[in-house]
N, C-alpha and C positions, 0 to 999 in steps of 0.2 A: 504493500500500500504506500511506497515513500513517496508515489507519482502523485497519489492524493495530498501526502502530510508535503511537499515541498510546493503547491500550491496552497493550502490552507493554511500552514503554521508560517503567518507573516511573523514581523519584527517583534510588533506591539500582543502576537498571540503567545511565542516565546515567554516575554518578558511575563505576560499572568498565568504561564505555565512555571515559568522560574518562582514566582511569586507563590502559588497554590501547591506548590511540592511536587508536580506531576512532571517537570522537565527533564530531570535525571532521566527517566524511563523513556522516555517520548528520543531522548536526544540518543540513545544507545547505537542506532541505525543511521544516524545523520551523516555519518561518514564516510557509507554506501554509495556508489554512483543512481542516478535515478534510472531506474529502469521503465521500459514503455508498457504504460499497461495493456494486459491480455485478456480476453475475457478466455475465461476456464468453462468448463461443463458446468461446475457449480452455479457462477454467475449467469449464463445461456438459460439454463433450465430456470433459475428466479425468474428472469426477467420475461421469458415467454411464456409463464406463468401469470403472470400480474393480469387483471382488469385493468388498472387504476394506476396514476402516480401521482406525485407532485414534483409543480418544473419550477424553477425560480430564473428571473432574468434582471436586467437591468438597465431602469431605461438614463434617458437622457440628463434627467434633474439628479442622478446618482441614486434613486428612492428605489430597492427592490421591491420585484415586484413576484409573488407564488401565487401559482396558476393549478388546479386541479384539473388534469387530461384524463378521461376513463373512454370505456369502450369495451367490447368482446374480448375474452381471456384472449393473449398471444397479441393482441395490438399495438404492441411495444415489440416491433422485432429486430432481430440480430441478423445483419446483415452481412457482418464478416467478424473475424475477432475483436477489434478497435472500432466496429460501429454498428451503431442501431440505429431507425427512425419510425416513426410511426405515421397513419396518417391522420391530418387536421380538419377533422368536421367543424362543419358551421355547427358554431355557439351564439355568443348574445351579439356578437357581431363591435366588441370593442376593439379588437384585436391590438390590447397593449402586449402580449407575448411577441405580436408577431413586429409590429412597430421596435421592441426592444432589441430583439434579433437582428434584424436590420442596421440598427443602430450600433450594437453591441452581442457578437455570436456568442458572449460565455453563457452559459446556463447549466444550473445544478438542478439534478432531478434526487427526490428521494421515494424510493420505489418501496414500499411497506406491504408486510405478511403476515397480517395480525393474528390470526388462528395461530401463529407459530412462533410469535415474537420475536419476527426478523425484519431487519429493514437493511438495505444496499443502497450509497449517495454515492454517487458520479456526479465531477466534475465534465463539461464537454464543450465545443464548440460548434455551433447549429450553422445547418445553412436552408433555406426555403428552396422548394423544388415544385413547377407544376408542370403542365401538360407540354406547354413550350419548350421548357427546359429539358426535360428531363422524363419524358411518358415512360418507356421504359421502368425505368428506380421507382417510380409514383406507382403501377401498377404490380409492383411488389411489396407496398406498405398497403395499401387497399385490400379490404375483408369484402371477397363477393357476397357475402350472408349476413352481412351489416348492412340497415338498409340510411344510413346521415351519411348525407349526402358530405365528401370529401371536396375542401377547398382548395388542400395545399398539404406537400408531404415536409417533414422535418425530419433532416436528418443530421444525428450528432457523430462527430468524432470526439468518441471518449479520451480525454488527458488524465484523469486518474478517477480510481475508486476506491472503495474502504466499505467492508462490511463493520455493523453499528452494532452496540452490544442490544440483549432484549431488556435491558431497563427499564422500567417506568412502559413499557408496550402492551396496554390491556388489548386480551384477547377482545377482538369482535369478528361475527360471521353474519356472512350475507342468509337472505330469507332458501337459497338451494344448499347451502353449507349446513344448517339446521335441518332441513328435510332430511338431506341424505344421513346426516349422523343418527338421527332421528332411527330412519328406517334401517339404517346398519345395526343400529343398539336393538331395536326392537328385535329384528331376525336373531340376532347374534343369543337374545336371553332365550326366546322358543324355542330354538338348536339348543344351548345348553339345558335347558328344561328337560326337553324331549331327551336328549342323552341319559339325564340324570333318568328319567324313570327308565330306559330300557337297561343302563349299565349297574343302576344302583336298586331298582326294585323301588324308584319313589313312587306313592301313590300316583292315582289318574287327579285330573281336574277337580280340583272343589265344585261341586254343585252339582244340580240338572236342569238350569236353566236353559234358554234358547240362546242366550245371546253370549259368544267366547270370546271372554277376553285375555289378554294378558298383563300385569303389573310392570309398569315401563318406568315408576316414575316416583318416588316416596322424600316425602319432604317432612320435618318435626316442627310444625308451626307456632306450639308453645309446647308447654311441660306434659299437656296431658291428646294436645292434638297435632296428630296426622293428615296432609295430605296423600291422596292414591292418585295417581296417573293411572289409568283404564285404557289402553288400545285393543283393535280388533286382535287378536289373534293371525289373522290372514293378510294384514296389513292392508283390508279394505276401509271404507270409509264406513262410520259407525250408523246406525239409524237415528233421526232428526230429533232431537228431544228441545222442545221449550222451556221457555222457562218456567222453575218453578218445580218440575218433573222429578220422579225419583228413580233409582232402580232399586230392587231387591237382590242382596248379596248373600251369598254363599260361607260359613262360618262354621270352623269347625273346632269344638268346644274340648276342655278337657278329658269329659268323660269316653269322646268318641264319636257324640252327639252333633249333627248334623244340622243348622238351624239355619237360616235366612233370615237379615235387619235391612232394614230400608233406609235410604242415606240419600240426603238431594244432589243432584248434579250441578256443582256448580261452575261448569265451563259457562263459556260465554257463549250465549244461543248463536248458532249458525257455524260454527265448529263442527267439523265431521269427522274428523280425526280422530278426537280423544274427547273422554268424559275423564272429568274429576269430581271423587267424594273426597267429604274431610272426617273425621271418627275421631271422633271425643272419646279415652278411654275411659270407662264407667268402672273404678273399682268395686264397687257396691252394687254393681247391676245384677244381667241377670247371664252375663260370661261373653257374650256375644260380642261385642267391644273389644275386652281383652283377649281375646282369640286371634282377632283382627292385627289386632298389634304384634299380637308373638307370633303368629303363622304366617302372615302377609308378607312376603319377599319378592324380590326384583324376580321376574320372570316364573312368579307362581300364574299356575291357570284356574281361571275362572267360569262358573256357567251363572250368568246373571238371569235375569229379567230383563224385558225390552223395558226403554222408559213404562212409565208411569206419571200421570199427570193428574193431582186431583185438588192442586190450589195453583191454578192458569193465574195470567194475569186478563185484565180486561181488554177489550181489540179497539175500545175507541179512545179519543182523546182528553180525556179527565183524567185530572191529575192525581199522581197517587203518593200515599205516604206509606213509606215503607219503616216496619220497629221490630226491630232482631234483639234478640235476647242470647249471649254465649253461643254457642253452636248454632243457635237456629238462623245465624249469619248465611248459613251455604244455599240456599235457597230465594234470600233475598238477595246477596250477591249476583244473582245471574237475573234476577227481576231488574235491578237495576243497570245491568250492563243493557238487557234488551230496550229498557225504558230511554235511556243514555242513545242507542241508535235507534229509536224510532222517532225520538226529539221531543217526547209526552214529558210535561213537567215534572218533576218528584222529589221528595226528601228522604233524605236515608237515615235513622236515627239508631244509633249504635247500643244496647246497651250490653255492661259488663263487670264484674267488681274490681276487675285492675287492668292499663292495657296490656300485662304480660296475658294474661289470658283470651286474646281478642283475638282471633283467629283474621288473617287476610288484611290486617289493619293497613300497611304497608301501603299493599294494593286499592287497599280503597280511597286512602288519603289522595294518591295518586290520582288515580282512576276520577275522582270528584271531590276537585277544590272546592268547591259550592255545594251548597244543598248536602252537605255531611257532615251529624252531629255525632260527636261521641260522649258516653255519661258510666261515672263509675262510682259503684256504692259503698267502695272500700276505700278509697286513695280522698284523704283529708285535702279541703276545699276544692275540689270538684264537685258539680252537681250532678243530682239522681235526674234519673228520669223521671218529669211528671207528665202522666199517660191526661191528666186532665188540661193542664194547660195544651199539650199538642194537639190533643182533638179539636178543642175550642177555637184554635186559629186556623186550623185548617180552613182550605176554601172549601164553600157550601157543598158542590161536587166531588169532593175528592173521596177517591175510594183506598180502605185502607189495606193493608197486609200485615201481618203481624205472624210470629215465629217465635218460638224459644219456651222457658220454661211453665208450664203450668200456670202459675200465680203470674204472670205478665200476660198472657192469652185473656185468662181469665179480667184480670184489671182492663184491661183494654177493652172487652165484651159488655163490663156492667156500666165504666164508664161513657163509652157511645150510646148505651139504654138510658142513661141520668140523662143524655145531652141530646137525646132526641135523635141519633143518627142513626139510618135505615137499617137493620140486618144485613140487608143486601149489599151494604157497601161497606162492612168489613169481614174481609177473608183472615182465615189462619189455620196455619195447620201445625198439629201436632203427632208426635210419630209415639206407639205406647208399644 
C-alpha cells in the first residue's frame, strides 16, 4: 500500500502522526521505493462485487466534493490491472463530479462491504469517455440488463490503494441479502431437524394441526416473555391472517400430555412470510407456557391451526382506541400496525407495572410517536391508567378494543355501561 500512504501521508499528516504516536509504525516502510499498484484477485473480486461506492472529487473553489454512484452488482468494472470504470447514468443532472473531473482528474472512491466489514479506498485519476471518443471502452462499462439510460463512461487509472481496517463498520444488508439468509437459515434448521429425528430417534412434529411450521426465530423480550418466529415449513408463503387473529399451538407438557394454547399473531397484517407469537411464561399456570419455553427451539416442528379471528377490527372509518394490558399487547400491536396503514385514526394506551415488563415497547415507541400512551402501576410518579377519564374523551364514535388481564376487561366493560357507551363499540378478548 506505500502507492497509497506516499500520496496520502502529506507533510502536515506526518507531523499529527508524529504527534499521536502512530508515526514510528507508519514510517517502518518509508524507505521502500514506491511500487505501482496492482490490483490482485482479492481487490478484482471486491470490486466487481460492489453495487455501490463513494467517489470524492475536487472542484474549483478547493471544496471536496462525495458523490454516491450505485447501480447493478459488477458496475464498477476492472478493466485491466491498474484500471477500472464504470458507466454514468443520468442522475439529478448537476453534474458537479463531472464538472470536477474536468477541472481536476484526482478522485478517491471508497468502495464498502458492510455485511462483512470491509471497505477498499483508491486513490485515481479519471478521465470522461462517450460515444465520440471512445464507443468501443463505453460499450464495455455499459450493463445490457440495466435499463438508466448511460451519459458518459468514467474511467480511473488507479495510483494507489489501501485496504481499511472493519472499525467502527456496522453490518447492514440490502432487502435480497435478508431474504436469502433468511431462507438459507430457514432450510438449513428443517435439514438439521429432519437429521436429528432420522439419526437420533427425535420425536415427529408437535401437534396435529393443519398448518406446518417451523421455529426460525426466538427473541427474550423481558424476564418472563418470549418472542417465536413461525415460518412455513416448505418455505411457502403462510395463509393471510388479520389482524387481531390467533392460532392454536401445539404444547407438550411435562407429564407427556399433549395440549394446544392460543397466542395472537402479532406480525404486521399483510406479511406472508412469517407469523409471530409472544408467550408470557405463567409459572402458576396450568404448564402450557412453561412447556413452550423449555421445548420450543430453533428449528423445532410444529402442526398449528390456521388463523383464527374472533376480535376483527372494524372495516370503516371510526376511530378507535386501542388499551393493552401486559401481554395482551400482541394482538393490539398488529391492530395498530393495520390501523397505522389504512390511515383510520387511533390511540394506543399501554398498560403495565414497570416498562421492564412491557413486551415490544421499543417497537412501538418507534413504530408511533403520537397517539402512544404508556402507564405503570409500580414505578413511583408515573401515572395509572384511568379507564374513566379515557372513555370520557374519546370521540362520540370511537370504537374500542381492549386486551389483557381480567380486572382491566372487566373495568373497561362496567365503565362504558356508567358512560353510556354502546356494547357494540367495545370489543375484547380474553384467552382462559
Amino acid at each position: 500500500a506505500n502507492a497509497f500512504t506516499e500520496i496520502a501521508f502529506t507533510e502536515k499528516v506526518k507531523s499529527v502522526q508524529a504527534r499521536m504516536g502512530s508515526r514510528e509504525a507508519y514510517a517502518r516502510n518509508a524507505h521502500e521505493p514506491v511500487t505501482v499498484p496492482v490490483l490482485g484477485p482479492n481487490e478484482i473480486a471486491f470490486i466487481e462485487a460492489r453495487d455501490s461506492f463513494y467517489q470524492g472529487t475536487v472542484g474549483e473553489t478547493g471544496w471536496p466534493y462525495v458523490q454516491h454512484r450505485g447501480g447493478p452488482t459488477g458496475f464498477l468494472k476492472v478493466l485491466d490491472e491498474h484500471t477500472i470504470g464504470y458507466a454514468d447514468f443520468t442522475g439529478n443532472r448537476q453534474y458537479i463530479s463531472v464538472g470536477n473531473v474536468i477541472g481536476d482528474d484526482r478522485v478517491s472512491l471508497f468502495l464498502m462491504d458492510y455485511p462483512n466489514q470491509v471497505r477498499l479506498k483508491i486513490f485515481g485519476r479519471a478521465r470522461i469517455i462517450d460515444e465520440a471518443s471512445d464507443a468501443e471502452l463505453l460499450g464495455r462499462l455499459e450493463n445490457p440488463h440495466y435499463r438508466a439510460r448511460v451519459e458518459r463512461g468514467i474511467v480511473i487509472h488507479i495510483e494507489g490503494f489501501d485496504w481499511n481496517c472493519p472499525k467502527y463498520i456496522k453490518p447492514r444488508y440490502t432487502e435480497e441479502e435478508v431474504t436469502q439468509r433468511i431462507a438459507e437459515a430457514t432450510a438449513a434448521l428443517v435439514s438439521s431437524s429432519t437429521e436429528g429425528r432420522v439419526g437420533k430417534q427425535v420425536s415427529a412434529p408437535i401437534g396435529s394441526g393443519e398448518l406446518a411450521l417451523v421455529i426460525t426465530g426466538i427473541r427474550q423480550m423481558t424476564s418472563t416473555i418470549r418472542a417465536y418466529e413461525l415460518r412455513s415449513e416448505d418455505g411457502h408463503d403462510l395463509p393471510l391472517a388479520e389482524a387481531g387473529a390467533h392460532i392454536e399451538v401445539p404444547a407438550l407438557l411435562a407429564n407427556g400430555i399433549l395440549v394446544t394454547r392460543q397466542y395472537s399473531l402479532t406480525t404486521d397484517v399483510g406479511r406472508r412470510n412469517v407469523y409471530e407469537i409472544a408467550v408470557r411464561c405463567e409459572s402458576g399456570g396450568r404448564g402450557g407456557s412453561q412447556a413452550i419455553h423449555d421445548t420450543w427451539q430453533l428449528g423445532t416442528l410444529l402442526r398449528a391451526s390456521l388463523p383464527i379471528n374472533h376480535f376483527p377490527l372494524h372495516a370503516d372509518s371510526r376511530p378507535a382506541v386501542l388499551i393493552a394490558g401486559g401481554i395482551g399487547i400482541t394482538p393490539i400491536k398488529a391492530m395498530a400496525q393495520a390501523l397505522k396503514q389504512r390511515k383510520t385514526p387511533f390511540e394506543l394506551h399501554y398498560a403495565a407495572k414497570s416498562p421492564a415488563e412491557m413486551a415490544y415497547q421499543e417497537s412501538l415507541a418507534a413504530d408511533f410517536p403520537s397517539g402512544y400512551y404508556t402507564y405503570f402501576s409500580r414505578v413511583p410518579g408515573h401515572h395509572r391508567l384511568q379507564i374513566a377519564d379515557l372513555l370520557r374523551h374519546a370521540a362520540d364514535d370511537a370504537v374500542f378494543y381492549v386486551c389483557g388481564p381480567a380486572a382491566l376487561i372487566g373495568s373497561v366493560l362496567a365503565t362504558a355501561n356508567q358512560l353510556g357507551i354502546a356494547r357494540e363499540r367495545v370489543q375484547f378478548e380474553s384467552f382462559n
